[in-house]
Each structure stands twice: as C-alpha cells, then as structure tokens.
C-alpha positions as CSV (number, residue, x, y, z in Angstrom):
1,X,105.4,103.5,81.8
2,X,108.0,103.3,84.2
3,X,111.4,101.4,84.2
4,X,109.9,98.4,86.7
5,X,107.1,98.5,84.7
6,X,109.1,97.6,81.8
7,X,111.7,95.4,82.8
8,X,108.5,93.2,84.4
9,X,106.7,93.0,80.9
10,X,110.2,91.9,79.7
11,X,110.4,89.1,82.7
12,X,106.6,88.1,81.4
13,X,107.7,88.0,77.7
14,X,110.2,85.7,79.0
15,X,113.8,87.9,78.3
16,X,116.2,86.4,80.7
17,X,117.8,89.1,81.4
18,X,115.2,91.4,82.2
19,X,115.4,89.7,86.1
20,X,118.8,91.5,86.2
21,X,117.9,94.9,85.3
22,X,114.6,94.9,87.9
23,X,116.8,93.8,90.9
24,X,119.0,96.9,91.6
25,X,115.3,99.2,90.8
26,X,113.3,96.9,93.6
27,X,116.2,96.1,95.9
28,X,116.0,99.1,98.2
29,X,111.9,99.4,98.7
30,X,112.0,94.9,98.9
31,X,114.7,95.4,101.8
32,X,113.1,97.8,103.3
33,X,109.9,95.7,102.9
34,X,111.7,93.2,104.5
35,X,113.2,95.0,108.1
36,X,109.4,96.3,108.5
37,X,108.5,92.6,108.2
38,X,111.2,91.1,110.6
39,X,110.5,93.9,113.0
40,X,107.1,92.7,113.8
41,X,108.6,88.7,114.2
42,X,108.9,87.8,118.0
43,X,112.3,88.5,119.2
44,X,115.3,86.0,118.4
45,X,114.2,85.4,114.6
46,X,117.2,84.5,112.6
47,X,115.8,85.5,109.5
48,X,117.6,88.8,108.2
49,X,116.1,91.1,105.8
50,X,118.2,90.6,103.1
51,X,117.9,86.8,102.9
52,X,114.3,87.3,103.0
53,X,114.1,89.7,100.1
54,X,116.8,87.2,98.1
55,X,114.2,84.6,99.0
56,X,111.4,86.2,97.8
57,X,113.0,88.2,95.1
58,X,113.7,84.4,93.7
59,X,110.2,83.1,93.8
60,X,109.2,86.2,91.8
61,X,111.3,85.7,88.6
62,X,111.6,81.7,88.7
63,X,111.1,81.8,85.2
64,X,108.9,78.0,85.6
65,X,106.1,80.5,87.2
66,X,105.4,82.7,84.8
67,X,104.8,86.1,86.8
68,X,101.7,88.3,85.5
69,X,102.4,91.6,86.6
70,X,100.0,94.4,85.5
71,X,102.6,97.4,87.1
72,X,104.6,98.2,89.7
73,X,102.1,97.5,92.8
74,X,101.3,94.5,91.1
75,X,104.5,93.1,91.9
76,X,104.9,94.6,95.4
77,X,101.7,92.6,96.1
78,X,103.5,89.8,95.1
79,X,106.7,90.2,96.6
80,X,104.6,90.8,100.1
81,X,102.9,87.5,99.4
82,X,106.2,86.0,98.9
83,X,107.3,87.5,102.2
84,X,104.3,86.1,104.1
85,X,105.0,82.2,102.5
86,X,108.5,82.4,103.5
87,X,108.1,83.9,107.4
88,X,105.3,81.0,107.7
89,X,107.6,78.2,106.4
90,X,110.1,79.7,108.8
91,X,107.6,79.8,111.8
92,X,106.7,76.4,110.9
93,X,110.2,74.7,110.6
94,X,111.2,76.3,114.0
95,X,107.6,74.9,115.5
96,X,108.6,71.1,114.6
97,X,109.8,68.7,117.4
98,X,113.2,68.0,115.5
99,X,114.3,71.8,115.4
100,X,113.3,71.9,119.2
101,X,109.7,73.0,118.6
102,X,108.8,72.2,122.1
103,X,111.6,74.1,123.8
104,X,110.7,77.8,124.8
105,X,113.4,80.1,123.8
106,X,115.0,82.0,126.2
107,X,116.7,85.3,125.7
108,X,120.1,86.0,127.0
109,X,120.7,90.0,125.7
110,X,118.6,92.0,128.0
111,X,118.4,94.6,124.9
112,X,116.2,92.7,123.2
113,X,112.5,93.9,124.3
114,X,110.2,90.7,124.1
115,X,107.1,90.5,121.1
116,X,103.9,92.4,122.7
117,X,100.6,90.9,122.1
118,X,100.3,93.8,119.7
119,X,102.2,91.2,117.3
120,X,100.2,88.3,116.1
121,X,101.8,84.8,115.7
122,X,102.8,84.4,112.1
123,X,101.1,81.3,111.5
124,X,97.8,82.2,113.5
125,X,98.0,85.0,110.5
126,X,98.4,83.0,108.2
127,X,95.5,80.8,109.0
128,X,93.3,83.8,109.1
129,X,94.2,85.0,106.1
130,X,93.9,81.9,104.3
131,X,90.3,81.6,105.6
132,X,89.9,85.5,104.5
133,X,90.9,84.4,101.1
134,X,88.2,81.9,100.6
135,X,86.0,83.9,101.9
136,X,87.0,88.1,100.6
137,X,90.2,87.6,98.4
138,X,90.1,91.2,97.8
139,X,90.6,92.2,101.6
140,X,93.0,89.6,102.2
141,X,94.8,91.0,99.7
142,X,94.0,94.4,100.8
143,X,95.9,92.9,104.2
144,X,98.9,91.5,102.2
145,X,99.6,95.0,100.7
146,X,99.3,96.5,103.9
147,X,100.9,94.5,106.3
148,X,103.6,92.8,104.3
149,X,104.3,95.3,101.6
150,X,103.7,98.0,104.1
151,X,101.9,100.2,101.2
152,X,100.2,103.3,102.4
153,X,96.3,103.0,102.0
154,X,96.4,105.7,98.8
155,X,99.5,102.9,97.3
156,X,97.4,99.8,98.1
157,X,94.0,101.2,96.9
158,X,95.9,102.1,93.8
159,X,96.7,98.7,93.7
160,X,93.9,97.1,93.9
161,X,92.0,99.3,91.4
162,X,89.4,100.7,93.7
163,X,88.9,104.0,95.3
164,X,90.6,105.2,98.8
165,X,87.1,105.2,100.6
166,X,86.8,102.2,99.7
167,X,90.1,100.7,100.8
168,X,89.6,102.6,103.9
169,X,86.0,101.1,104.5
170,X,87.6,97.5,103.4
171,X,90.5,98.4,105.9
172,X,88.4,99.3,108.8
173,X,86.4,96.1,108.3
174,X,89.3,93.8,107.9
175,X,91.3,94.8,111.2
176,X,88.0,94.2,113.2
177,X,87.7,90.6,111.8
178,X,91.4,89.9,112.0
179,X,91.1,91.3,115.2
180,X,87.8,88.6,116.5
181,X,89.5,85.8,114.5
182,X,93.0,85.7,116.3
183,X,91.5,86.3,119.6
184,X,89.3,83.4,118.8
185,X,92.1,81.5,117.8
186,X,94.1,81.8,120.8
C-alpha cells in the first residue's frame, strides 16, 4: 500500500490531519494536472493552475463529503472530475450577461496563438459528457481520466479495473461519439 493510499484511508476514517500529509504527495502530479488542463482552455483564461488544483484539492477532502477512495487512481479520477466542475462553473460565470457574456474578447498580446477547433468548448463537453454518463458511466469516466487527469490508457484502464484492450476499444468508441456529438452540437 502506498503512502497516498494510506493517508486517503485515513481522510475516509475521518483523521483530520491526514488531508495535510496527502497534499505535499498529490501537489506536484494535481498541478501538473492542472497546466495540461488550462492549456486546452481558449486563450485569455484567468484561471491559473494552482488555484485550480487549490480548488479542487478542497472539494476532495471537505470533510462534509465523505471521499471513498479505493487507491491512488481512485482519487485522480476524482480530482479530474473536480477539475472539469470547476472549468465549467468558470466557463459559465464568464458566459452570463453581468460578467460581459455577450462581449467577444479580444486579444491584445500577439503571442498568444488563438484556441483551434481542435479544442472543444468546455461546456459543450460538459453537456456531452453528462449525456454520456446517463447513458455509459464507465466511458465517461474513461473520458474524465483521460482528458482531465491526463492518465495514460495503461493508468486509466488500471483505474477502472478492466483490461488495456478494453480501455483502448472503450477509447476508440468514445472519441468517435464525442466527436459526432459536439459537431452536432455546434
């Protein structure tokens, strides 16, 4: 068993000080969670990785929630899940008419290279994924672990307790409805 392993069945036995202890273990691979996130946001985000992983490291050891973690990728899933809720609520508070949701923003730094098409709108995601979930909760979170926790397909078949053919077969599957659904969508 390894240290995170144990520090989160001391968080779910409810030891309050266990939540200290699994930070500086997580902190590096959550940030680094985090910039691969942000990078795929459309330029001028004001989100920075480490708010995001503060955010998100929060919502995992609010002790009110009880966390059920089974082991390390357990709690990745969870902290990319966590991720995913907070870039929507972002997307959605910038989208609302009082934060200037009707205003295009226009960059001013020529350095700054434009999102491609190659990077779907967060909330468009989002609804896809929530329709995923009713319908194949195992490949939306098969996309959660891949997308948002950025696992590599041996990590997030690991994960999800099922073999790498598998995963890769659920994989292949998943991108091509992702892909039909957001074109549908926009």
């Amino acid at each position: 068993m390894t240290d995170v392993t144990q520090i989160l069945s001391k968080i779910e036995q409810g030891d309050p000080l266990a939540a200290e202890q699994l930070l500086p273990l997580v902190y590096d691979d959550l940030r680094r969670l985090a910039a691969s996130e942000l990078k795929r946001e459309s330029a001028g985000h004001t989100l920075q990785p480490t708010a995001l992983v503060h955010e998100a490291y929060l919502r995992l050891v609010d002790q009110r929630a009880e966390p059920q973690w089974n082991h390390r990728g357990h709690f990745y899933a969870a902290a990319a899940t966590a991720m995913r809720r907070i870039l929507v609520e972002s997307a959605r508070r910038k989208r609302t008419l009082k934060r200037g949701g009707d205003r295009e923003r226009v960059l001013i730094d020529g350095d700054q290279v434009p999102a491609t098409e190659a990077n779907p709108d967060i909330l468009a995601l989002d609804e896809a994924l929530s329709r995923l979930e009713d319908e194949r909760p195992d490949l939306a979170q098969l996309v959660s672990l891949r997308y948002f926790a950025g696992l590599t397909m041996e990590q997030a078949a690991k994960a999800l307790d099922v073999s790498l053919r598998t995963a890769e077969r659920n994989w292949t599957y998943v991108r091509a409805w992702l892909l039909e659904v957001l074109q549908e969508q926009s």
